[in-house]
C-alpha positions as CSV (number, residue, x, y, z in Angstrom):
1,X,0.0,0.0,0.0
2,X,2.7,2.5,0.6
3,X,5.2,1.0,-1.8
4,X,8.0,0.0,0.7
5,X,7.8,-2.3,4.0
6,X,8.2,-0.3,7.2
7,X,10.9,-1.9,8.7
8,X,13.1,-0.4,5.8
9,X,11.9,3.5,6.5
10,X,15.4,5.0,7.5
11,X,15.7,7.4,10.9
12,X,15.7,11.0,9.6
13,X,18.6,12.9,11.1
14,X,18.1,16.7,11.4
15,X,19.6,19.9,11.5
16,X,18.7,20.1,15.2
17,X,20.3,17.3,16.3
18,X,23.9,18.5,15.2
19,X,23.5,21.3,17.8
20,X,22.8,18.9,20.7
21,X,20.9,20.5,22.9
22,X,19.5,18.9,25.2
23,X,15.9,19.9,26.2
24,X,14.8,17.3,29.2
25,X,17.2,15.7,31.8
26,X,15.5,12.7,34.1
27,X,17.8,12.5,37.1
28,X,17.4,8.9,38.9
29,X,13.1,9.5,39.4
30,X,11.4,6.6,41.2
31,X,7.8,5.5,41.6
32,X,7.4,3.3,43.9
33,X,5.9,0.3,42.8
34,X,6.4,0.9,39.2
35,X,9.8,1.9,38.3
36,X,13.3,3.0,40.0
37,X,15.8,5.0,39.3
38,X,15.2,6.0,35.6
39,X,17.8,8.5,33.8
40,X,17.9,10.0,30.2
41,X,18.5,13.3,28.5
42,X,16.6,14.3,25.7
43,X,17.6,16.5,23.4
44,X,15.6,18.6,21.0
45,X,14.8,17.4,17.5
46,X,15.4,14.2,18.9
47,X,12.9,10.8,18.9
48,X,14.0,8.9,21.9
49,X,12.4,5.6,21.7
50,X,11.3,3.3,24.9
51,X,10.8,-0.3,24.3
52,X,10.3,-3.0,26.9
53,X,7.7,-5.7,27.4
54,X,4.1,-5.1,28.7
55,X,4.3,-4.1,32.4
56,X,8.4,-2.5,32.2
57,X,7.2,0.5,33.7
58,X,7.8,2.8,30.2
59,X,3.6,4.4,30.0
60,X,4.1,4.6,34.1
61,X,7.8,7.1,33.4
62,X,5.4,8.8,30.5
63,X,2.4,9.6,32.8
64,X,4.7,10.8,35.9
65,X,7.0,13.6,33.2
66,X,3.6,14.6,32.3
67,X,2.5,14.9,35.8
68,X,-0.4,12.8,35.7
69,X,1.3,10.3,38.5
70,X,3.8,11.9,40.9
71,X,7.2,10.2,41.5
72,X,9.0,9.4,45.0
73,X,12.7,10.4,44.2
74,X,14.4,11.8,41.8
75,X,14.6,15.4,39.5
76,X,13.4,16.2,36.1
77,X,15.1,19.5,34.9
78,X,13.6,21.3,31.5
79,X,15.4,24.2,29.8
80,X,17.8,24.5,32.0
81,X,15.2,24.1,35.6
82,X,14.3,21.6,38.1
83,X,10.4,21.2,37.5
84,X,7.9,19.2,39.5
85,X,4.7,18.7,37.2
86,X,2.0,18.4,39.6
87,X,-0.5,18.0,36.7
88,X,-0.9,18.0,33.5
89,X,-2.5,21.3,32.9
90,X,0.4,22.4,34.7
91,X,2.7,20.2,32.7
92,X,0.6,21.3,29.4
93,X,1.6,25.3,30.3
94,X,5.4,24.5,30.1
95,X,4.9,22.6,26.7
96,X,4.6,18.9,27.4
97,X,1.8,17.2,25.6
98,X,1.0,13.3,26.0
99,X,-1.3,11.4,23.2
100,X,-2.2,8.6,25.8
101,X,-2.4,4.9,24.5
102,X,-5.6,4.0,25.8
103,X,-7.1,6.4,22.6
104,X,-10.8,6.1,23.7
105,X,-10.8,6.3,27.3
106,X,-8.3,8.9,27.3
107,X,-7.6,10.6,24.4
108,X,-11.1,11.8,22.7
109,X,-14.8,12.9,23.8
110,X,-16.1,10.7,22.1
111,X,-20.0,12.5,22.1
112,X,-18.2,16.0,21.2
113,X,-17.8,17.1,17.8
114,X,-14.1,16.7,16.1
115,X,-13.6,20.5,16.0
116,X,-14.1,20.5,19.5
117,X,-11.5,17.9,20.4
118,X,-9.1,19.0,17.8
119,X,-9.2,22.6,19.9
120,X,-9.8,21.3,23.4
121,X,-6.3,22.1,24.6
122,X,-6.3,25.8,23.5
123,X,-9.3,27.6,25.4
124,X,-7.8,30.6,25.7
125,X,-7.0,31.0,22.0
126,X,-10.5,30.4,20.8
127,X,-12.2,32.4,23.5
128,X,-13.0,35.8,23.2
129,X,-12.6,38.8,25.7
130,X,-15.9,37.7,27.4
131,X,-14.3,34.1,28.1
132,X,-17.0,32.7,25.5
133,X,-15.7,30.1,22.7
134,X,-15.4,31.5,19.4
135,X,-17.5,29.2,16.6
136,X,-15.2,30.5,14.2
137,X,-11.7,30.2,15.7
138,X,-12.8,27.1,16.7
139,X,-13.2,25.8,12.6
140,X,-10.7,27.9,11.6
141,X,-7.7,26.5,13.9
142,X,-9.4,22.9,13.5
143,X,-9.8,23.0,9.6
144,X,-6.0,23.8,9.2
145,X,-5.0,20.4,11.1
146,X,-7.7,18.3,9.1
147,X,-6.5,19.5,5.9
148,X,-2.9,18.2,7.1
149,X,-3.8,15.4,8.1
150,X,-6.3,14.3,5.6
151,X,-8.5,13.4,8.5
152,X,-11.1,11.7,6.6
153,X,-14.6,13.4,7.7
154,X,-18.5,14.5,7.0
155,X,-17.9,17.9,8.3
156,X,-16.1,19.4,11.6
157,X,-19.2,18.6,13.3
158,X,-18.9,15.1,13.0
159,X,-18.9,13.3,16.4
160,X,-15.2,12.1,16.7
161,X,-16.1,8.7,17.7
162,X,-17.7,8.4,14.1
163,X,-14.1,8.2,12.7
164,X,-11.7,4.8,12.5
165,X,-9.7,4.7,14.8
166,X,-6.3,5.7,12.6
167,X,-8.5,9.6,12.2
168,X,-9.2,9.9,15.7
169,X,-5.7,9.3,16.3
170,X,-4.8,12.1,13.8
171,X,-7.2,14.8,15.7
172,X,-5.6,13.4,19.3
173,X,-2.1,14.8,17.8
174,X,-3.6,17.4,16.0
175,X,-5.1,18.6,19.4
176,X,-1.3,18.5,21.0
177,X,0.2,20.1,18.2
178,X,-2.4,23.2,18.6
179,X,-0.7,24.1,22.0
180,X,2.8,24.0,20.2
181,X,4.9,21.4,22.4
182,X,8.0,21.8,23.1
183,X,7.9,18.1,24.2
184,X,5.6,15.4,22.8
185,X,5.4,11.9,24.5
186,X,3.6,9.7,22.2
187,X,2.3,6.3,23.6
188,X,1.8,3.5,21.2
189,X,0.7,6.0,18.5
190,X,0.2,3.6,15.5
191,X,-2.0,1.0,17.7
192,X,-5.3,0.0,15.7
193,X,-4.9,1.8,12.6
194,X,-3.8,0.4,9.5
195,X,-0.5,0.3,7.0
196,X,-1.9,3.9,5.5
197,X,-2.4,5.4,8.6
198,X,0.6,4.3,10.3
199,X,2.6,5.5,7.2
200,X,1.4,9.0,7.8
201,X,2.1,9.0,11.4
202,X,5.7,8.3,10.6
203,X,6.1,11.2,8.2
204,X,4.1,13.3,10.7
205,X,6.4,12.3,13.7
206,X,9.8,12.7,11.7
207,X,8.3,15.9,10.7
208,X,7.8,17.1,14.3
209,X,11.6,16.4,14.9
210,X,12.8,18.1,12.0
211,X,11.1,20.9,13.8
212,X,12.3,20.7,16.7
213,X,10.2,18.9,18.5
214,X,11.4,16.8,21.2
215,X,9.9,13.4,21.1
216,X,9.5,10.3,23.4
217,X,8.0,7.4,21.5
218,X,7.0,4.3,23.4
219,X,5.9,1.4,21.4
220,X,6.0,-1.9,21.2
221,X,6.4,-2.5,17.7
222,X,10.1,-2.8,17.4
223,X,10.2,-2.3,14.0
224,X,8.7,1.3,14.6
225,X,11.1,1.7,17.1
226,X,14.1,0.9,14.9
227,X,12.6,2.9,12.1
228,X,11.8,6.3,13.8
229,X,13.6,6.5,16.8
230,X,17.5,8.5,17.4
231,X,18.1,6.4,20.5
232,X,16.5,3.5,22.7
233,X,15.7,3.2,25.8
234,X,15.4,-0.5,26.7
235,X,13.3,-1.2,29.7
236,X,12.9,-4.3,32.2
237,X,10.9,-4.7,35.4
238,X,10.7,-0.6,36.3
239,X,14.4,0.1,35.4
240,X,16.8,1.0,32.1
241,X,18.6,-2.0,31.7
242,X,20.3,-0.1,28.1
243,X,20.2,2.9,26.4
244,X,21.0,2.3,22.2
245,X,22.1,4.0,19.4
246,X,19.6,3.5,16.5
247,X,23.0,2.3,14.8
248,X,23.6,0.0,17.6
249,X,20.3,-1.6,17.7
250,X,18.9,-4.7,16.1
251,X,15.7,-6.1,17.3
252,X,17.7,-8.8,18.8
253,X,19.9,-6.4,21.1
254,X,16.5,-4.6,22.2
255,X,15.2,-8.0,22.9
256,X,18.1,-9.0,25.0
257,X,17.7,-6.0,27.0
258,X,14.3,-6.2,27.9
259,X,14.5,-10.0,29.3
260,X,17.3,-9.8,31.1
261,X,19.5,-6.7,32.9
């Protein structure tokens, strides 16, 4: 369908990387429970894969940068400052975003219309002076995303759980990418949608880097992994047993990491 298999997409290096700056430091954080002592930089432009089997702890670390869990121990410095997301509204106003693998339950409205979800994160820019939501800001802001995306609609007042799931995935990013991340954790973005879909989502997310996004991809498709991601982070039982270069990684060496420390 897209003329080449997936597993031979190369990683896309960018003009941002070659500065190395690093936007996201995780200093030994622990939840306890769930994961210990987890460390990684990420730098900006970058894709910084996490792979691991079901239960290693890598949605847990996700949820706790974007301040949807809290952690025990530990420091997470951004730009430079030790930070403490208590929330994520509060993690959403220093430019994290999180598209959440669990799509349905936490990702959409389902009963709301796409327009809406597409501009959910942004109240303040389609408000007026009154506090009241702009009809018009809100399709004007949306319509530019669908049009990227090709999000395959009736109209912007569709109900959003109307769509397959691979569209509703493209108006969950479309929603982060409103508020203009400077960081983007994606988790299991590709899950449910088809070869198509998960062929734009790969142009989209190398996109996003060449931008100079920063962004954490956890999947559990190792072939995604390999094909999109800078680095890899290899988790096992809560902790980083390895962290690869995309050169130094086979699926084999991610493999071995994830069964055994």
């Amino acid at each position: 369908m897209i003329g080449r298999s997936i597993e031979d997409i190369d990683v896309k290096e960018n003009d941002y990387l070659k500065n190395n700056e690093t936007i996201l430091s995780v200093n030994n954080i622990s939840q306890y429970g769930n994961f210990k002592n987890i460390s990684f930089d990420l730098k900006k432009g970058e894709i910084l894969g996490f792979a691991g089997l079901v239960g290693a702890g890598r949605t847990e670390v996700a949820k706790t940068i974007f301040g949807a869990e809290n952690f025990d121990e530990g420091e997470i410095n951004f730009k430079g400052s030790v930070i403490s997301n208590k929330s994520p509204h509060e993690a959403i106003q220093k430019g994290f975003a999180y598209v959440p693998e669990d799509r349905k339950q936490m990702g959409i409205f389902g009963s709301v219309a796409v327009e809406d979800n597409i501009t959910s994160a942004i109240p303040s820019e389609i408000s007026n002076k009154f506090g009241l939501i702009s009809k018009r800001s809100v399709s004007t802001k949306s319509e530019e995303y669908i049009n990227k995306f090709n999000i395959v609609l009736t109209s912007g007042r569709q109900l959003i759980q109307e769509l397959s799931g691979g569209n509703q995935q493209k108006c969950i990013i479309s929603k982060w990418l409103l508020s203009n991340p400077s960081i983007l954790i994606l988790d299991e973005p590709t899950r449910g949608v088809d070869v198509g879909v998960k062929s734009e989502m790969y142009e989209i997310i190398n996109q996003l880097a060449a931008m100079g996004t920063a962004i954490i991809l956890i999947s559990s498709e190792l072939p995604e992994i390999l094909s999109l991601a800078h680095r890899i982070v290899v988790m096992r039982e809560g902790q980083i047993t390895k962290i690869l270069d995309n050169k130094d990684a086979s699926q084999e060496t991610i493999m071995k990491f994830a069964i055994s420390a």
